[in-house]
Structures are given as C-alpha cells and as structure tokens.
C-alpha positions, 0 to 999 in steps of 0.5 A: 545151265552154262555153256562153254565154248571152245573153237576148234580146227576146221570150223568145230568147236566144243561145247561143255554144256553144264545142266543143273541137277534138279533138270537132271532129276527130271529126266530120272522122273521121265525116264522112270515113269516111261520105262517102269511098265517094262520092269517085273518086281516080285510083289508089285504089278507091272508098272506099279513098283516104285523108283526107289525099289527098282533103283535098290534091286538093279543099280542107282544108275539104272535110269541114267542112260534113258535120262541122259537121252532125255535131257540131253536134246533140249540142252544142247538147242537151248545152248545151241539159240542162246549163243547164237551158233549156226550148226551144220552138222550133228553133234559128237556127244560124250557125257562126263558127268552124270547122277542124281544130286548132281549137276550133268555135265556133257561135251558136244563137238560140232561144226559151224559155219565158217566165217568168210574173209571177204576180198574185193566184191564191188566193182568187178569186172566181167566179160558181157554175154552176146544176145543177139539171136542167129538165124541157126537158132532160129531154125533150131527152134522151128526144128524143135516144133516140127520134131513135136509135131511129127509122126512115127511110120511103120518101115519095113523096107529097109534096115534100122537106122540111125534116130530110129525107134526099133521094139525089141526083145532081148537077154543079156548073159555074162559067162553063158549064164542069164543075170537078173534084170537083163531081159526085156520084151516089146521094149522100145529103144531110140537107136542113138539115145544111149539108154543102153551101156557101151555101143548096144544101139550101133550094133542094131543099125544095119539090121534087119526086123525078125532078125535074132542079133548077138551084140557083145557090150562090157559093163562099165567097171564103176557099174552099180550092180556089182556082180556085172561091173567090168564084166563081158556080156552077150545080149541075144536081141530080136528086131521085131519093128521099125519105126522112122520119124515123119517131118512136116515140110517148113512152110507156111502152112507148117506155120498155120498149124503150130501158130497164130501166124499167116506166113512162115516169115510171121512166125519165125519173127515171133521165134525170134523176139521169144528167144531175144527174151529168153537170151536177156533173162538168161544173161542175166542169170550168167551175170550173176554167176559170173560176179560171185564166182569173182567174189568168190574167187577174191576172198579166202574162205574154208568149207567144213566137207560136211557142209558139202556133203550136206548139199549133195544130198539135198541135190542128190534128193531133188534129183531123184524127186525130179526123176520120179516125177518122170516116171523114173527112180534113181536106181534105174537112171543110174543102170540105164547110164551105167553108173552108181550111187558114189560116182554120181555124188562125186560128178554133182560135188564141185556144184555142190561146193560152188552152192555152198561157197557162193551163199556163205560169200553172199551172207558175209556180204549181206553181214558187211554191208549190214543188210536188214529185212523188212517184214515188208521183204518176207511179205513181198517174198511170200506174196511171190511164193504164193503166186508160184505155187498157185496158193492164197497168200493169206495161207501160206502166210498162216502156214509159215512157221519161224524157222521157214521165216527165219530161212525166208528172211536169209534168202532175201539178205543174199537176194539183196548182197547180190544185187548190190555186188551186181549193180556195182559190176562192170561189164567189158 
C-alpha cells in the first residue's frame, strides 16, 4: 500500500491511498461470501452458487461496492497511523480505481489539526486576583445555610408574593385554541425563578389562592416549538396554595444546629477560613485562564469549524447527561428557558473555540518545549483517577487500553506546558 499526501487550505489535506490488488481480491472474497446467501441462481441452493457464476449472470463489478466498504476502512487507518496524521474530522471518500486484477486506488480528504504559530508564551504578564474574604460574603454564605435550613409555611392571609412557591393549574391557548403540552395540574412554581416564558410569574403576585387568572405572555420567537415560536398566548391559571419560606434567626443557637461551633462568632470564623481556601484554589484556576488567554492571544493559529463543532457536541452532551442527572432532559430545559437546540449551541460556541485554541496552544508548547511523558506521569495520573472515581488502580489500569493511554499521556504533555508558562507569569 502507498500513500500520498497532498495539503490543502484550511487545515485538509488529500490523501490517495493506493491498496494493492491482491488485498482488493480479499475484499471480492469477503464481499462474496457475506452476501452470496442473499442471491437466487437457478440450479444452485441459496447460498451455494459460485463467485464466478453469480459474477457471469450479474456483472463482473457486482461485488465491487461491498468490497470497496471492505477495504476501504483498514486502509485509510493503516495510511492514517503510518503518517503520523491527527484527523479531526470523517473523511470524503472518492474511489478512482477499482476491479479485479487490479490495484484500488481511493482519495480521502480530510481535516487535521492546525499547526500552531506560537508568539511569546513565557514571562507573561497578568493582573492578580484579590482573595481576600469580606464580611458580605461571609454573611452570604450564613445565608446560604439558613436558606437549606428553612421551612415552607402554608399562607393563607394574603396575596402571592415575590420568591413564594404557589401550586397551580393551568392551560395555555394560542388563537383560542389549546396546544399540545401546555397544561398542567398541581404544579409547582417559584414566583421569581423564571422557569416560565415572558412575565408569567410577575403576573401571579398580587393574587389571590382559588383565584381563576388570565395571564397573557408571547412565546420567544427562537422557540423550540415551532408552531408556538413569536406567537401571543393566554394562559387560564388557578391559585390553589401559598406557601413562604421560613428563616431561622442568625444566632447562636442557628450556630449549634448547623455546626460544630458554640458561638456564632465561632462559626462564622470557619465560613471564613472555608472561603479563604475556596478563593486561593479559585484564583488559581483564574490564573491559568488568564496566562493562556495570553498565549493565545500571542500566537497566530487558525481552527478548522469542524474542530469547533466537534467540542460543542461533546459539551452539548455533557450538558445534557448533567441535566439527567437532575432529573431533566434537554428538550425540557430548552422549553422551560424558551430556547432551541441552534440558539443554545451558538451561546456555548465562543467556550467551545477558547477549549480548542487554548489545547492546541498547550500542545504546540508541550512540542517546543520537547516535553516528554513518563510511564511514571500515566501511573501517577491514573492513581489520581482511580482515587476519583473510587475505583482500585490496578483495575483501572487493567481497563485502560492504548488509545485512552495515548488521550492520558496528551493531557499530562498540556498539565505540564501549562505549568511552565505559569511558573514563568508575572503577577501585577
């Protein structure tokens, strides 16, 4: 087999791959035996007629296709690892070539990652992170626990209020008619949250419980549901409870209940050593960003959109498996916020791109500074992983294949490309 390698704009390039025509035959002989069962000959059982018979009655060609799908795949991996190529996207495959006796010649255009031009990366400058803790933050956070430590009350002495939750019934119509999916009984909402579209929940203070509502909202016009989208809507509401949140008094004893301490004084103290740490690691973290935003910024790089496409997906997935995790899918989140699949993916894109230039800038650093990986890293690293996912190393080590290893041992190149332009930074 032999390979050539042609470059293309934006980050392609072409390959013709030429496959020698005894691998070809191999592929006839695959396709042959995989689909002779389907194929009737007059004299012969299914299944039983021969290649050449089949190839006499319907075409010499009539296994190419299947053989072609054969062959194909192992190809253009083997051609793929053998020139050390980083494919980010699926390839365009046209096939010039192709018959028995004869060597299979195929094209393959695809997208590789772009070789960053690096600009300064050591030495940079950024501005310091302030972590010092407040006493308004302190109190935040005491509020923060009073909150998870209240009670809801029954109220039926006055009227829906702001941050109160009411349980309602209700049923949207659009032009006096009902739609689909906007009814709901003993539902419960947080007058404030905006779960529902427009002023919905504004439109409930003031009222009253048994009180029949008509609120009047209009659908966002980037609305999932595409019959509703822009459109008017009357929503028939009924009041059927109130309830408030009950605080507990900041005090001393609000202290002995949710914690270790005596004193209020006692435990705000530990609030604030909790946050001083919160605030370094944090700061650490912005740290980070900071520098390689500069790096990023310094050097001249080029993303090919399916690389950016690709990480929204990804992060387009993990959202959606967080979500569930909640007890939600994605389709409700997108109608309860009033959005749809497209918008979303266009709010997550400029993070998607700042993923993808910051690790393509981490790796052509870990390239210049010729950074190696240990064994001993990928041992360490997974030692951390197996501490994470509460599993025994030696399983997890057992369960990680070349390819993961491979993802592992890159991670750790970047771990250790950002460490360096870090180390180097300046604070002001």
């Amino acid at each position: 087999m032999s390979t050539k390698i042609e470059k293309l704009e934006n980050s392609k390039i072409k390959l013709t791959i030429e496959v020698d025509a005894s691998l070809f035959e191999e592929g006839i002989n695959k396709a042959y035996n995989k689909n002779k069962g389907k194929i009737a000959i007059p004299g012969f059982r299914k299944g039983k007629a021969p290649r050449k018979m089949i190839e006499k009655i319907y075409g010499k060609g009539v296994f190419y296709e299947d053989a072609a799908n054969v062959v194909i795949p192992d190809a253009y991996e083997a051609s793929i690892e053998e020139n050390n190529l980083d494919v980010v996207s699926r390839p365009e495959i046209d096939v010039l070539e192709m018959g028995s006796g004869k060597n299979f010649i195929f094209t393959a255009i695809a997208t590789v990652k772009p070789e960053a031009e690096l600009g300064e990366y050591k030495g940079l400058e950024v501005e310091k992170t302030d972590v010092e803790v407040t006493e308004e933050e302190i109190n935040d956070e005491l509020n923060k626990v009073a909150e998870q430590n209240s009670r809801m009350i029954e109220v039926t002495d006055r009227t829906v209020e702001d941050k109160d939750e009411v349980t309602v019934d209700f049923e949207g119509f659009v032009d006096g008619e009902a739609f689909e999916g906007g009814k709901g009984e003993d539902y419960p909402l947080v007058i404030g949250s905006h779960s529902f579209i427009d002023d919905f929940e504004e439109q409930l203070v003031g009222k009253n419980i048994g009180e029949n509502i008509e609120v009047n909202v209009t659908f966002p016009e980037e609305y999932q549901q595409e019959t509703l989208a822009g459109k008017p809507a009357m929503f028939k509401v009924t009041i059927k409870d109130i309830k408030a949140k009950e605080l507990p008094a900041i005090d001393d004893e609000f202290a002995k209940d949710v914690s270790d301490f005596e004193t209020l004084n006692e435990y705000k103290e530990d609030i604030k050593k909790g946050l001083q740490e919160k605030k370094e690691t944090s700061a650490i973290r912005i740290k980070e960003d900071k520098v390689l935003d500069k790096a990023v910024a310094n050097a001249k790089l080029e993303i090919p959109e399916v690389m950016i496409s690709n990480e929204v997906e990804s992060m387009l997935n993990n959202f959606a498996q967080s979500l569930q995790q909640q007890g939600m899918k994605l389709e409700q989140y997108l109608q309860f916020t009033g959005g749809n699949l497209d918008t979303f993916k266009e709010t997550i894109k400029p993070d998607a791109e700042k993923r993808v230039s910051g690790r393509l800038i981490l790796e052509a650093i870990a390239k210049a500074e010729n950074i190696e990986v240990s064994e001993e890293d990928v041992k360490e690293e997974l030692e951390k992983m197996a501490t994470m996912y509460n599993m025994e190393v030696e399983k997890l080590m057992a369960s990680v294949g070349e390819y993961e290893k491979k993802g592992i041992k890159g991670d750790i190149k970047s771990q250790k490309a950002l460490k360096i332009i870090v180390d180097s930074s300046k604070e002001i």
